[in-house]
N, C-alpha and C positions, 0 to 999 in steps of 0.2 A: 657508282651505281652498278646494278647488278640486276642481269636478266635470268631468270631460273622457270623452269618450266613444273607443274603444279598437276596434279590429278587427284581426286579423292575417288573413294566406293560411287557419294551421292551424283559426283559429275567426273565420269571415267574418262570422259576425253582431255587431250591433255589443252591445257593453258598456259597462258605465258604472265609472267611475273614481277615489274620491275620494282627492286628495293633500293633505300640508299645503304652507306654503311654503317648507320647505327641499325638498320633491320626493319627501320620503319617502313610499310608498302607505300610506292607511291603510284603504282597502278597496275590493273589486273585486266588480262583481256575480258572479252565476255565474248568469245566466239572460241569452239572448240576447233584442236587440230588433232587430226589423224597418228603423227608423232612428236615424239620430245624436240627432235630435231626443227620438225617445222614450227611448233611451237615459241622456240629459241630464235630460231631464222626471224617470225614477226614481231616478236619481244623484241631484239635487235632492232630492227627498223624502226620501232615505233621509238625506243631509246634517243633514236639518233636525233629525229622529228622531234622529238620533245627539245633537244639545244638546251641541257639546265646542266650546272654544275654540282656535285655535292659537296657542299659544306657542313654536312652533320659531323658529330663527332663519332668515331669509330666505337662500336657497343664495347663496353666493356665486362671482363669475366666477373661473374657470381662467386669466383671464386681465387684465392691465390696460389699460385702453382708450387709446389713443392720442392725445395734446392735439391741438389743430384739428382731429381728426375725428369723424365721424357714425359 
């Protein structure tokens, strides 16, 4: 799982984010924080508080990567 922090134009304050690792959200605050940092900091805690595993399967590319390249 994964905590990422979120802000658009319509709600500029930041939020916090938790996805699994196919990208699916599994929860979004609804209380704004002043920075990314704090944002992350209760994203985190609330992570922790949740106790769930991820079992998804990891998203896979749209696309195939091309031999000899980066």
């Amino acid at each position: 799982m994964q905590v990422t922090a979120i802000s658009t134009p319509r709600y500029p304050e930041w939020r916090w984010r938790i996805t699994d690792y196919a990208g699916e959200t599994v929860e979004e605050s609804n209380v704004g924080f002043p920075s990314i940092a704090a944002a992350v900091a209760a994203g985190t805690e609330r992570l922790a508080s949740l106790n769930v595993v991820d079992r998804s399967d990891a998203a896979t590319r749209p696309w195939h990567p091309r031999p000899g390249r980066r």
